[in-house]
Every structure is written in C-alpha cells, then in structure tokens.
DRENLODREN-495922 format. One record per residue (C-alpha): residue in one letter; x, y, z. Coordinates in Angstrom, 2 decimals. Layout:
SITE residu       u       v       w
SITE      A       X       Y       Z
...
// end
This chain:
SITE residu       u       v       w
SITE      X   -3.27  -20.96   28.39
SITE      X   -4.08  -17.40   28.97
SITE      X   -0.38  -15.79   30.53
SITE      X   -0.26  -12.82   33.29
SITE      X    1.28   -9.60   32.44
SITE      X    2.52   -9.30   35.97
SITE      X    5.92  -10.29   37.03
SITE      X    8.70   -9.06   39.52
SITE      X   10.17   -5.17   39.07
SITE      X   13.76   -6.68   39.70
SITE      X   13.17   -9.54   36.93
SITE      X   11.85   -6.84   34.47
SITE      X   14.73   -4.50   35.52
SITE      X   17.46   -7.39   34.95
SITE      X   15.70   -8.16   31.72
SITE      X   15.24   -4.85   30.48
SITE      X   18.97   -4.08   31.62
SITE      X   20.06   -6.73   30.12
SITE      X   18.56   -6.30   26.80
SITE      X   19.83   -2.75   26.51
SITE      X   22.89   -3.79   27.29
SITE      X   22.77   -5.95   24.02
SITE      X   21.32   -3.30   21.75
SITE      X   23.73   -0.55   22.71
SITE      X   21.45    2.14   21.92
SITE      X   17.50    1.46   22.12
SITE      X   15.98    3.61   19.30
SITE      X   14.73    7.28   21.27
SITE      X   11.57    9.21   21.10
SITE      X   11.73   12.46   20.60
SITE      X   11.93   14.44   23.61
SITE      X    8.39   15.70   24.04
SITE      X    6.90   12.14   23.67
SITE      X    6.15    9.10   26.81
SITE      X    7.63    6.25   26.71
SITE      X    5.59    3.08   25.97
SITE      X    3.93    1.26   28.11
SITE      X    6.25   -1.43   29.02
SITE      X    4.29   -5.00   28.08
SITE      X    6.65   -7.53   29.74
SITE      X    6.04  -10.98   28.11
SITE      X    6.72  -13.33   31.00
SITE      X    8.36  -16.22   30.13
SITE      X    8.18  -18.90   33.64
SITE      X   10.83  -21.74   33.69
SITE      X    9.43  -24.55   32.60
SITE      X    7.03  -22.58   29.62
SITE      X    7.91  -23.34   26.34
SITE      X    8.65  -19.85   24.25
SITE      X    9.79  -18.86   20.68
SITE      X   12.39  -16.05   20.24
SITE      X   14.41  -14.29   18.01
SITE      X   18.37  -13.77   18.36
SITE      X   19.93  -11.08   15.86
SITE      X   23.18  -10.88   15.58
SITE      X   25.55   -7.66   15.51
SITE      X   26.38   -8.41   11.60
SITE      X   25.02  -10.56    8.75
SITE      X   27.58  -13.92    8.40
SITE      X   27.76  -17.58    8.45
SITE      X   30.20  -17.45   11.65
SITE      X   28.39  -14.80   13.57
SITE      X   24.96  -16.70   13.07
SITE      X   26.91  -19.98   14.36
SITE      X   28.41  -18.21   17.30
SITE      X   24.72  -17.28   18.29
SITE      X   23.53  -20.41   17.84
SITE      X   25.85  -21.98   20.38
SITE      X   25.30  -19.69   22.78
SITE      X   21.36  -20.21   22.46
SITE      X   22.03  -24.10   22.97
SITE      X   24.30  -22.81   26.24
SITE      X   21.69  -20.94   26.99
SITE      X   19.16  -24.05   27.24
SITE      X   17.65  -22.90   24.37
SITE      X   17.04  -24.77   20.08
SITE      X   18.00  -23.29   17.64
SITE      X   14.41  -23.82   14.78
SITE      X   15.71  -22.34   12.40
SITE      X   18.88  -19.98   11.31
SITE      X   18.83  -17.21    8.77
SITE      X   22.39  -15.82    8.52
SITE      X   21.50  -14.05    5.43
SITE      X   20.13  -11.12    7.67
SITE      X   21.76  -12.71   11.19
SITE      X   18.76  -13.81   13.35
SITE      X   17.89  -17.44   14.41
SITE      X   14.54  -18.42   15.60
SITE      X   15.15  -20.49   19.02
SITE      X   12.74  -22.45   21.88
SITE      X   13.55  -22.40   25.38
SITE      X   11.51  -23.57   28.92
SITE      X   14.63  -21.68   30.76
SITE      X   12.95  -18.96   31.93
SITE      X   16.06  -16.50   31.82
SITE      X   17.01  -17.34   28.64
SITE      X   17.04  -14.00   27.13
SITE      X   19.52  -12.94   29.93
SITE      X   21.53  -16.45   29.65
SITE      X   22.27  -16.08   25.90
SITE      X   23.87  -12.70   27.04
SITE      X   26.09  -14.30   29.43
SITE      X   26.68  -17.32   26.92
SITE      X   27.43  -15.26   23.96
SITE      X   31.38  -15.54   24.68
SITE      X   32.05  -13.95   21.02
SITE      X   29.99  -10.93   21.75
SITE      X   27.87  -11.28   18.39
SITE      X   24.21  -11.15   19.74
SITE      X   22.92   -7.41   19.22
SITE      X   19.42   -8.58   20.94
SITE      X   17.20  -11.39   21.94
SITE      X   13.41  -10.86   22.17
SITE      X   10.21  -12.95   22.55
SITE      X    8.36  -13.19   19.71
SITE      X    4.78  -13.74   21.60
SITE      X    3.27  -13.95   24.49
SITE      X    2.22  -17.73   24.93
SITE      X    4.01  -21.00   24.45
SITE      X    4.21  -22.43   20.74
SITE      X    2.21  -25.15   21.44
SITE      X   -0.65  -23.13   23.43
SITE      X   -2.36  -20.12   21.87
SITE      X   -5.37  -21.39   21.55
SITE      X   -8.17  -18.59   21.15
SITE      X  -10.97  -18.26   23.20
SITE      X  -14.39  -17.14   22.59
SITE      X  -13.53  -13.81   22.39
SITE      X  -10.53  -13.80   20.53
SITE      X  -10.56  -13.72   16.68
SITE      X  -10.19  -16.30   14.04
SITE      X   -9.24  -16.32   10.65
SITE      X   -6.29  -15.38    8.75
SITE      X   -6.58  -11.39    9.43
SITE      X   -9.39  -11.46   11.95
SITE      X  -10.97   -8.20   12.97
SITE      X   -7.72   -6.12   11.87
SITE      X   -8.31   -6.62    7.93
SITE      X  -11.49   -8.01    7.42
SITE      X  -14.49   -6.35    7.92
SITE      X  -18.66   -6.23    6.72
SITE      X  -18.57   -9.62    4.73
SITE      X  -21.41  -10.20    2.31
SITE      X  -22.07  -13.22    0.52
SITE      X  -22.91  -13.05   -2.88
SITE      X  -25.13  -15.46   -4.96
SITE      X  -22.61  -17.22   -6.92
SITE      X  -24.87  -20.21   -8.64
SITE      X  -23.94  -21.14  -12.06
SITE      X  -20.31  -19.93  -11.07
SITE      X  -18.77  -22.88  -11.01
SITE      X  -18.56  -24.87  -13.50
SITE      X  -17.35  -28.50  -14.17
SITE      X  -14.25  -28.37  -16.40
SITE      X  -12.30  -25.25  -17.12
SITE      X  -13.06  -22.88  -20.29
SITE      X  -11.61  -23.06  -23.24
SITE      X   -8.53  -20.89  -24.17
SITE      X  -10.71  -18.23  -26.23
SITE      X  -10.82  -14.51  -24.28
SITE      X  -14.63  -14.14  -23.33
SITE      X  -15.90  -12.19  -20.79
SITE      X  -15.62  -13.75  -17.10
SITE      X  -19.42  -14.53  -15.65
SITE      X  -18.47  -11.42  -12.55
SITE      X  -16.26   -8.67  -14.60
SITE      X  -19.23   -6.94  -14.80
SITE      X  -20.06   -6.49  -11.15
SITE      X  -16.06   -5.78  -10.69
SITE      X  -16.14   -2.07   -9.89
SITE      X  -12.59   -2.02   -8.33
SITE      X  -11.54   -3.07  -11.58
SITE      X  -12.96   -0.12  -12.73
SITE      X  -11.90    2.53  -10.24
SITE      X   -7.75    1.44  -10.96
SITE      X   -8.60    0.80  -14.62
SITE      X   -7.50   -2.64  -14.29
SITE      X  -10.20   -3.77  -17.26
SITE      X   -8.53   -1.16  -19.88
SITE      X   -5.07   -2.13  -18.92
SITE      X   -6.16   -6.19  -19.62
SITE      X   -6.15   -4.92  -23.04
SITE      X   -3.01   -3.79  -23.12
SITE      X   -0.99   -6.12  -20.89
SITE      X   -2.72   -8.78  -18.67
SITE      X    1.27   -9.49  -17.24
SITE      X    3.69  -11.70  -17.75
SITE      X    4.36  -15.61  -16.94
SITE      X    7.69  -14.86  -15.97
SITE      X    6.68  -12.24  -12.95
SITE      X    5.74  -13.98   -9.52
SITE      X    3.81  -12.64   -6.77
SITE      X    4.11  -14.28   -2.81
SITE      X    0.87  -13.86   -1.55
SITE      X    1.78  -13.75    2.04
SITE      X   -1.25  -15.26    4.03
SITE      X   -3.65  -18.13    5.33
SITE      X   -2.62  -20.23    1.53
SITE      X   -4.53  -20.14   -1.49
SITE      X   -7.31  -22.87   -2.62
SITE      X   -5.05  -24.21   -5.70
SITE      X   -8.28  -26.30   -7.16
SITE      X  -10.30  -23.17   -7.59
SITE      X  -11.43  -23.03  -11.25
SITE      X   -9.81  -19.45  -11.41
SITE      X   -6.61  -20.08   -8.97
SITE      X   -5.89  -23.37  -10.56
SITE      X   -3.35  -21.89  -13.42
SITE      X   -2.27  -19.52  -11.37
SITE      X   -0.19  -20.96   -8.71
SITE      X    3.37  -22.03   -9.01
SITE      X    3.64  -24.93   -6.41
SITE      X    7.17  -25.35   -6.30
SITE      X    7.90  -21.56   -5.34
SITE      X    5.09  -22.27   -2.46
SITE      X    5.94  -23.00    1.05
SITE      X    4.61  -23.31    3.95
SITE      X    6.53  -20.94    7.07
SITE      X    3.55  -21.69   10.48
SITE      X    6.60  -24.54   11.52
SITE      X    8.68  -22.35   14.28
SITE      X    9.28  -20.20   10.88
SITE      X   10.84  -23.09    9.62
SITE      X   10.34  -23.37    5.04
SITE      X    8.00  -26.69    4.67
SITE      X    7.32  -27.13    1.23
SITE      X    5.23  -30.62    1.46
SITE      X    2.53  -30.76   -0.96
SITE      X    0.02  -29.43    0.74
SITE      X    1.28  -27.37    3.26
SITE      X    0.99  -23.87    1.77
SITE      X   -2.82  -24.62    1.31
SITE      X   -5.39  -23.11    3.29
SITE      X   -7.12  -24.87    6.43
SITE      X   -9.05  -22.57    8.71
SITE      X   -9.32  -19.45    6.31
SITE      X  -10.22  -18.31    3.03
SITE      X   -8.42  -15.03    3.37
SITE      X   -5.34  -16.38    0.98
SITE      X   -7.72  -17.52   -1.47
SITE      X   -9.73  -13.91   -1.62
SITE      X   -6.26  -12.09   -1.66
SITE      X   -5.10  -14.39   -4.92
SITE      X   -8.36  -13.74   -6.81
SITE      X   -7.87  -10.53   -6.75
SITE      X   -4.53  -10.06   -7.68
SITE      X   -4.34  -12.70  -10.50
SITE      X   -7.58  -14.73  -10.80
SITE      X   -7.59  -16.17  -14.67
SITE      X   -9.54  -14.80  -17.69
SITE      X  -11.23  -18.06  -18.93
SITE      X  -14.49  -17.01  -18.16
SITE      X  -15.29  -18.17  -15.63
SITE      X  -15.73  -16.20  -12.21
SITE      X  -13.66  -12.97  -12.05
SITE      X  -10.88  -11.83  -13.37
SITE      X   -7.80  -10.37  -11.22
SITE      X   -5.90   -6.98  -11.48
SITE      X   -3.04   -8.87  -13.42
SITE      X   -4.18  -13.07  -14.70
SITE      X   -1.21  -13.02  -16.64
SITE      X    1.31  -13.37  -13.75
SITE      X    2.06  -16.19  -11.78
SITE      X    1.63  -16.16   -7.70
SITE      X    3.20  -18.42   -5.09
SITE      X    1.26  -19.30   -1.93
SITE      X    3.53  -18.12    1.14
SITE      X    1.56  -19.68    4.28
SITE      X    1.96  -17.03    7.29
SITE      X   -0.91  -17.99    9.10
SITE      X   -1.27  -20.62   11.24
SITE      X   -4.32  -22.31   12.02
SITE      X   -5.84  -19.90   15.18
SITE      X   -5.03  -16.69   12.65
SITE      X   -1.80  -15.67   14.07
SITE      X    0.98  -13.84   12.23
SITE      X    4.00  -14.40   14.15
SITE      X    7.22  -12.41   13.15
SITE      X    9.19  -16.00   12.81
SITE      X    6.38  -16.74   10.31
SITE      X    7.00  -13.42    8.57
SITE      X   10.30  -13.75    8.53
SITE      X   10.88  -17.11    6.96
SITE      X    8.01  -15.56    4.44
SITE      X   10.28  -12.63    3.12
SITE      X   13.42  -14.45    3.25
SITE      X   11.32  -16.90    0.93
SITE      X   10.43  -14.39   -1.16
SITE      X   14.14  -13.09   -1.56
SITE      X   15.72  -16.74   -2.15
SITE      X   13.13  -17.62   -5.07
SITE      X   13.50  -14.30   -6.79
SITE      X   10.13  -13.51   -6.37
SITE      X    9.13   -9.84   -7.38
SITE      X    5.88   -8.71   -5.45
SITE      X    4.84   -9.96   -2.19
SITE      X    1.25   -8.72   -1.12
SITE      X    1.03   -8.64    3.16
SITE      X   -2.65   -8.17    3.94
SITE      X   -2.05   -8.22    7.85
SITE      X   -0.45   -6.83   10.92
SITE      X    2.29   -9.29   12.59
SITE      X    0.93  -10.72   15.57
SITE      X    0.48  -10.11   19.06
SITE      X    0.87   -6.54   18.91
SITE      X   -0.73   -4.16   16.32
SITE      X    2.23   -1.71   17.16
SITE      X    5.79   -2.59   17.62
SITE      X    7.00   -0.53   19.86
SITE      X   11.25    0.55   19.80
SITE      X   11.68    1.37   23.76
SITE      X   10.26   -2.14   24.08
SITE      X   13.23   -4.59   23.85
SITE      X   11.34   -7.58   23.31
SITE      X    9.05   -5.91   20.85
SITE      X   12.57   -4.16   19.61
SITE      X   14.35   -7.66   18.91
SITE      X   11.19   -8.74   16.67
SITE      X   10.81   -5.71   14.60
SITE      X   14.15   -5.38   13.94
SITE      X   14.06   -9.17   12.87
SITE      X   11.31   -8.79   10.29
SITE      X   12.85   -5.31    8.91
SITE      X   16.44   -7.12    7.89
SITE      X   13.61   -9.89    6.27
SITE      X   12.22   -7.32    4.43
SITE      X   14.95   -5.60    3.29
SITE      X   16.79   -8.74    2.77
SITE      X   14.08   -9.79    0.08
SITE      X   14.00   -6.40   -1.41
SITE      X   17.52   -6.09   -2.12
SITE      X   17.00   -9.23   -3.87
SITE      X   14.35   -7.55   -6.29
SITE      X   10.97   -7.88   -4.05
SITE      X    8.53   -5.29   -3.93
SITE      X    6.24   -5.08   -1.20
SITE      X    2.71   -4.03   -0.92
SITE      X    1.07   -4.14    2.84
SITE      X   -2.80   -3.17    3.79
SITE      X   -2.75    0.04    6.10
SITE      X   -5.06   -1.85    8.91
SITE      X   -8.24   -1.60    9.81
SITE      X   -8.28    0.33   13.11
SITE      X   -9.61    3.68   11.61
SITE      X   -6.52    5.21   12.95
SITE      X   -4.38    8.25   11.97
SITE      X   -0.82    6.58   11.81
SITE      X    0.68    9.70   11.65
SITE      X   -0.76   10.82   15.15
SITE      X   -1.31    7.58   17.02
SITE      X   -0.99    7.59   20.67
SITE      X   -2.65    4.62   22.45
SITE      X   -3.46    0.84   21.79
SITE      X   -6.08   -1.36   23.29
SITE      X   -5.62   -4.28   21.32
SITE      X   -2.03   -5.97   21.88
SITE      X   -1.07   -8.12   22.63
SITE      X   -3.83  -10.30   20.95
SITE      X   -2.77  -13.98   21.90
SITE      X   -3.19  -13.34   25.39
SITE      X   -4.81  -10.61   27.51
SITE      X   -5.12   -7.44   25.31
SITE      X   -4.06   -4.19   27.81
SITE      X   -4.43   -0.28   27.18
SITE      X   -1.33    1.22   26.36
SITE      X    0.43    4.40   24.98
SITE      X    2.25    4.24   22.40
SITE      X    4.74    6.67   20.51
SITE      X    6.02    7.30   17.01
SITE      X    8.73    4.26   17.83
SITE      X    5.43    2.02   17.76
SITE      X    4.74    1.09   14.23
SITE      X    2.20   -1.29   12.33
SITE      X    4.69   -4.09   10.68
SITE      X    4.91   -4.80    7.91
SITE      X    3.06   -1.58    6.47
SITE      X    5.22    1.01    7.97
SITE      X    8.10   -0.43    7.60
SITE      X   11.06    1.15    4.99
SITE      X   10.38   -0.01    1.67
SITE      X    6.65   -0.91    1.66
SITE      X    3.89    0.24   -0.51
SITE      X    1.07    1.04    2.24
SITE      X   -2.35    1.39    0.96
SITE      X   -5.28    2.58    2.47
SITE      X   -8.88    1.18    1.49
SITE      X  -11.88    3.09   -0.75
SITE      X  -15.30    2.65   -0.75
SITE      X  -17.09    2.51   -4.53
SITE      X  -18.17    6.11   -4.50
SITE      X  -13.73    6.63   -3.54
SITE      X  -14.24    7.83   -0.24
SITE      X  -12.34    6.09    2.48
SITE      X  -13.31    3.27    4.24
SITE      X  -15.08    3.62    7.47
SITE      X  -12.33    1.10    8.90
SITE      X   -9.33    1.79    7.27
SITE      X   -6.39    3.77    8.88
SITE      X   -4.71    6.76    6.97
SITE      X   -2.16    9.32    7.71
SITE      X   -0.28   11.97    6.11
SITE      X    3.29   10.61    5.42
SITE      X    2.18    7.06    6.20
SITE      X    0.14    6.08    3.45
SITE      X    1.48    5.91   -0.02
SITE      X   -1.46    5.25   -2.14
SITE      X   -5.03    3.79   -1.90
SITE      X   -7.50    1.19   -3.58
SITE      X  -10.65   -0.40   -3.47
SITE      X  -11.02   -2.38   -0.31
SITE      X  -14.71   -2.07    0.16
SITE      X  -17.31   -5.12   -0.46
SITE      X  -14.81   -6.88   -3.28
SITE      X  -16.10   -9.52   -5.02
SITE      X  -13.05  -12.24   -5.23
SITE      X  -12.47  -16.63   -5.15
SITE      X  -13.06  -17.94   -1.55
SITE      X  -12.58  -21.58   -1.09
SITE      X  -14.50  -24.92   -2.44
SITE      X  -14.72  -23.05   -6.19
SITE      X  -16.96  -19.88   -5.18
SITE      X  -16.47  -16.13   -5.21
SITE      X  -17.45  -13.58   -2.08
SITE      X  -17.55  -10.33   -0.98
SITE      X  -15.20   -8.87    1.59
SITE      X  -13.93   -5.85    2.83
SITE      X  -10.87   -4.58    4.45
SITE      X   -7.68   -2.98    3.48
SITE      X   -6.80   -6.60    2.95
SITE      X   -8.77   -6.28   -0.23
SITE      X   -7.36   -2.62   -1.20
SITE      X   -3.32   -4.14   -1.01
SITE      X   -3.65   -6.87   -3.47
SITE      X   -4.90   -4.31   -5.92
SITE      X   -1.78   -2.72   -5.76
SITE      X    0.19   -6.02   -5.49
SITE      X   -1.87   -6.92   -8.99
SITE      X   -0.67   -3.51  -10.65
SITE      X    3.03   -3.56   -9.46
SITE      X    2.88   -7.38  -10.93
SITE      X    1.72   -5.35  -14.13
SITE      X    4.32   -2.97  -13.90
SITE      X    7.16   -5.54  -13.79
SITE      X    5.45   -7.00  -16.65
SITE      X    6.17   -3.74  -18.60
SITE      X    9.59   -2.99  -17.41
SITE      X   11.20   -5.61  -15.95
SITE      X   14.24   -4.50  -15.26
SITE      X   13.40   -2.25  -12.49
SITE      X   14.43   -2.02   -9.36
SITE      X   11.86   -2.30   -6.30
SITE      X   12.83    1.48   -5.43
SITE      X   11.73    2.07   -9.20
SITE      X    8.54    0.23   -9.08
SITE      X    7.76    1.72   -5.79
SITE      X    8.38    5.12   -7.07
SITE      X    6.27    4.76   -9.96
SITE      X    3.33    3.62   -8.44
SITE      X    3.14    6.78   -6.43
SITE      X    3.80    8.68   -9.12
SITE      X    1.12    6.95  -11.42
SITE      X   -1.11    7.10   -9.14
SITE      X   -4.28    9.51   -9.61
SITE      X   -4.54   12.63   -7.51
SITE      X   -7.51   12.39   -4.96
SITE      X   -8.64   15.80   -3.15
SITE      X   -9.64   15.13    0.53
SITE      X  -12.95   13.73    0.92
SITE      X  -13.48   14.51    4.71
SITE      X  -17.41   14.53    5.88
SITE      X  -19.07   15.85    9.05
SITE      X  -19.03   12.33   10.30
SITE      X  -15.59   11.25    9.42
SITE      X  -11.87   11.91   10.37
SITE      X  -10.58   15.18    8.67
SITE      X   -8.18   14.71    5.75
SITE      X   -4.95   16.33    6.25
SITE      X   -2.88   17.00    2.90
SITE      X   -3.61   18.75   -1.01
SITE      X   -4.90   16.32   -4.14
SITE      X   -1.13   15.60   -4.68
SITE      X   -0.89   13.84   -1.34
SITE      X   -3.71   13.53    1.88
SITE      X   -3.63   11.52    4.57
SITE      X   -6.57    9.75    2.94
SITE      X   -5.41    8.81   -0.17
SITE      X   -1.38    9.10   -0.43
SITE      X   -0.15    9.48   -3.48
SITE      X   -3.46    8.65   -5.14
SITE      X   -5.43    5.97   -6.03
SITE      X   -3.51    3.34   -8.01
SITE      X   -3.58    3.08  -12.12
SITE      X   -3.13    0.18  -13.74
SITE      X   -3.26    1.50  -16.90
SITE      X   -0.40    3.79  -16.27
SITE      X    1.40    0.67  -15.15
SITE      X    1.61   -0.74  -18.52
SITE      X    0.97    1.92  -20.84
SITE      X    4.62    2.78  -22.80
// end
C-alpha cells in the first residue's frame, strides 16, 4: 500500500518536538545552507511500522530499559543490539515514537525513528518501482555474454590452469589483480561478508568459496537467521555477481576473482522486492563484527532514501543506528568497502533529491551536507567510484572531491550470476568488490593490521589518476594525487601483496 506524505502540522510539530527533545542537539548545517525538506513518514494507528530506538549509551541495562519502555509504548521489541544500544521494534500505535518518550521512565532513549515508509508486511513494488537487489542505484547497461561451454559438469581438478574468461577479464588487468595471483591469491583464514541479495553457493566457481556457517540471513525485522538456506539468493543475482568478483575460484573454470584464495560469507541484506532497510544493515555489520569477519563489501544505498538527512529526526534515528553498526564491526577488525552510487552526482556539492523515499511515493527535495549516501559516506568506509575500460569514469557513477577515496572498474564486468553462468554488469556495484577483493589481499599479506591501516594503505597504494574531464562530462575537481574522479587512485592489487 502506497502511504501519503501528508499529515497534520501539529502532529509533525509534536513529533518533531518530541524527537528533538530526545536527541538533545540535532546535528546543524552550516549557516549558509536550507534545511531539508522535511519527509514526514506517517505512521496511522492501526499500520504496522518498524523502528529503531538508540539508546543514550552502549549497555545491557540501558538496552533493557528501552526495551520496556517500547513494550509500554505498545510497541515489540524484534530484535536488541546492546552492543551499540539500538533495538529494532513494531508498533500499530500510531504515536509510538512520542509514547516511548513518555514511557522511557529511566531517561535512556537518545532517539526513536522510523526506519521506512510502509508497513513490514506491505512494500510491495509497483510497476514503476525497481526490483532487484540494487535496482537502478547500482546496476546499470547489463549485457549478456555468451557463456556456452562455461559450465561444466564436475569441478576441475586441483592443477592451476588458466580459467575459460581470464582472458576477457580487463578489470583484472586495470588493478593488476592477474600479476598479484602470482604472488598471493589470499589466504583461507581471511573472510569477506558480502553484504547483499545472497550468493548462488552451487555455482561451479562460488562453490569453495563460501563459508556457510559464518552466513546469515538479516531480511527477518533485522533479526540473524542462519537456516540453511536463508542467506541464498531468491529474486536477484546481484550477491552472486558481487562474490565472483571478489573471490571466484581458479580451477578453470569461468573467471577468476580479485582474491580466490579468501573465503566469503553470504550476509543477506536484501529482501525479496530489493530493499535495503537500515534494520537489515544493521544486523549485517553487527554480523560482521561478532564473527570476526575482516572485509565487508556494501554494493548499495540503504533504503528508502538515497540521502540520510541529519535535521530529519526520523532519518536522524536510522543513520545514527547503522553508523554505531559500522563502527561497532570495525572496531572489531572489519574493513569496509561501499560503491559510491550510481546517480552521476557530485557528493561533495549535492543539493537536491528526487528519488527518496523509494518504497513509497518518491518527492523532490533539498538536501544539505547533513544528507549523506549510507553506507558509503559514512566514517570509516572505503568509497569507490566506477571506471570504464579506457579508465575514464563511468557515465553513472557519482564522484566528489573529499568523498571518494579510490576507484575501480565498474563498467560491463564479466562475473558468476546464478544457475552456474557468468554476465556482464555495470555499476559501482561492480567497481566496490574490486576493492573488497584487494583489501581481502592485503589482510592476506599483513594480517595484523588494523582496519584504519588497511584503509590507509589502499589509498596510499593506489595509482595516481589525472582528471579525465570531457566536453560532455562533469568537470574533475582535484590534481593526479587526488580528483573528485578518481580519489586516491585507482586500486593496486599488486601493491597489496607485494613485501
């Protein structure tokens, strides 16, 4: 069911008043910038919604303290996480947000805030709203390729031969993936979450790869399901494309990923109409962080908004869940790599969205430097922007000077899509596993650094790009050393495991 923006002034007044209250101090904009435009998620008695409740400080008692006053409230606690202080929570009671205020006797609840703008169990997208694990925002210009004689009954034998689509694997090329395979094709003992639609775990060049007991499954209400075959994909092959490229075996057959010797876990974030919610993201990088894990690769924007804006308390509540996720997991040795998006957008000097939120109705609103992509520009994150073969930038990928760290192929990539056959696709979906595969590599080589080492590196490993700005394109901002284009540079995985 499709939801109207439009509600009372006083109820958004209470609510925003309310929810201010809570926070203390709403992060400002500088002084010369607008304010957002306000996107009030209505939430009628009656309507089942999801929210998130963060507490004022990370502990067992403050997260139970919240939790009663979200059952006062009328409201279920889903699922707690009082390793970064937020619980995930259901109500119908359309005040709920304001009645966990008033039932938070204890005075631990910094903020409450939807997490989307539909009920859990509606969502459902119409004709004109995308499908598919990233749809329009990280997947773009898909073109099959001919795989027959691909596929092959049984698996190849242990010798090193060439896989059947190295050849064709320019990317591979650009980041020097192939020479570093001779070097260092990563370790068994590093593990990369691929945070995304799941990954086909019978594909001939996937089927080594995965470690099913560190999978899980988080579309629940953001709840860990690790049944059998819940972290496998349903409605997309986006997963499945991600994994080949970051770790897809040599055993000749198919391709070969940026790093085959590494092991990945499939994270499930996306639920079967190709939403991201930040519950889902959440439970994802607290995942992560529990298992140990030491890349996670986020090829998508969390859904329903593109941009996450700070003078937004709903939108506040959310991001500020999903940052304490991330840095949760990357205190607990988790590097993160995150496509830039596909909007063709300078993220440094980005003013106005058409496209949030996506579950519902979609409205044109200004936006300010408070109003961020997540997870990409979030603290922490490795944010890569997408290259075409001749290492220009992708028609379709965002940049920004400051905002993107470094860059990789992400144009027509040849990778393993589901039922055992390989595809093209573009997006900066495709550029971010690239650098997921080569921080995998770099863990490999040292792996007792830190995430602030690894991320740190691959900037500074990566190669120097001049601007490449044409007549028909966005200008490039920035010297070689750093451009809005290209960040730091284009990622090396040679560097990565060269002594």
């Amino acid at each position: 069911m499709r939801i109207s923006h439009s509600r009372r002034a006083l109820a958004v007044a209470t609510a925003t008043s309310l929810a201010l209250t809570a926070l203390g101090t709403v992060a400002g904009n500088a002084a010369d910038e607008p304010e957002s435009t306000p996107v009030p998620i209505v939430t009628p008695d009656g309507a089942l919604f999801s929210y998130v409740v963060n507490t004022e400080h990370t502990s067992a008692r403050e997260t139970a303290l919240a939790i009663r006053a979200v059952q006062r409230a009328d409201g279920v606690a889903v699922q707690a996480w009082p390793q970064i202080g937020v619980v995930v929570a259901h109500s119908a009671n359309g005040s709920f947000r304001e009645d966990v205020l008033t039932a938070d006797r204890a005075g631990v609840v910094e903020s409450v805030g939807a997490t989307r703008t539909v009920s859990p169990t509606e969502g459902t997208p119409g004709a004109d709203s995308p499908s598919g694990a990233q749809k329009s925002k990280s997947v773009e210009g898909q073109a099959k390729k001919d795989t027959t004689g691909w596929t092959v009954d049984e698996p190849a034998g242990t010798a090193v031969v060439p896989d059947p689509g190295e050849a064709t694997q320019w990317d591979m090329e650009m980041i020097k993936a192939d020479q570093a395979l001779e070097i260092n094709p990563g370790s068994s003992d590093v593990v990369v979450g691929v945070l995304d639609s799941g990954i086909d775990a019978e594909h001939p060049d996937l089927a080594s790869q995965v470690d099913a007991d560190q999978s899980v499954n988080c579309t629940d209400g953001g709840r860990p399901d690790m049944s059998a075959t819940g972290w496998l994909p349903t409605t997309s092959d986006h997963g499945t494309h991600v994994a080949g490229t970051i770790a897809a075996a040599q055993n000749g057959v198919g391709i070969v990923g940026v790093a085959p010797g590494v092991k990945m876990a499939s994270v499930k974030v996306v639920n079967d109409d190709g939403f991201i919610y930040p519950e889902y993201a959440i439970c994802g990088f607290i995942w992560a962080g529990m298992n140990r894990m030491d890349v996670t690769n986020n090829s998508y924007y969390i859904d329903p908004f593109m941009y996450w804006c700070e003078d937004q308390p709903d939108q506040l509540a959310a991001k500020e869940a999903v940052r304490r996720a991330v840095d949760f997991s990357t205190k607990r040795g988790v590097v993160h790599a995150a496509a830039a998006g596909n909007a063709a957008t300078d993220l440094a000097n980005n003013t106005t969205d058409a496209s949030s939120p996506n579950d519902s109705t979609a409205v044109q609103r200004v936006i300010n430097s408070g109003c961020e992509d997540i997870p990409a520009e979030l603290d922490g994150v490795v944010t890569v922007s997408s290259l075409t073969q001749a290492t220009n930038l992708s028609s379709f990928s965002n940049r920004g000077l400051g905002k993107i760290d470094v860059s990789a192929p992400g144009s027509a990539i040849l990778s393993t899509e589901l039922d055992g056959t390989w595809d093209l696709k573009s997006g900066t979906s495709m550029a971010s596993p690239h650098v997921a595969g080569v921080l995998a590599l770099m863990k490999s080589a040292h792996p007792r650094w830190s995430p602030a080492q690894l991320e740190a590196a691959v900037r500074a490993q990566a190669d120097d790009h001049e601007c490449t700005t044409t007549t028909a394109g966005p200008a490039c901002l920035g010297d070689p050393a750093e451009n809005s284009f290209y960040g730091d540079g284009i990622a090396d995985a040679l560097d990565a495991v060269t002594p």
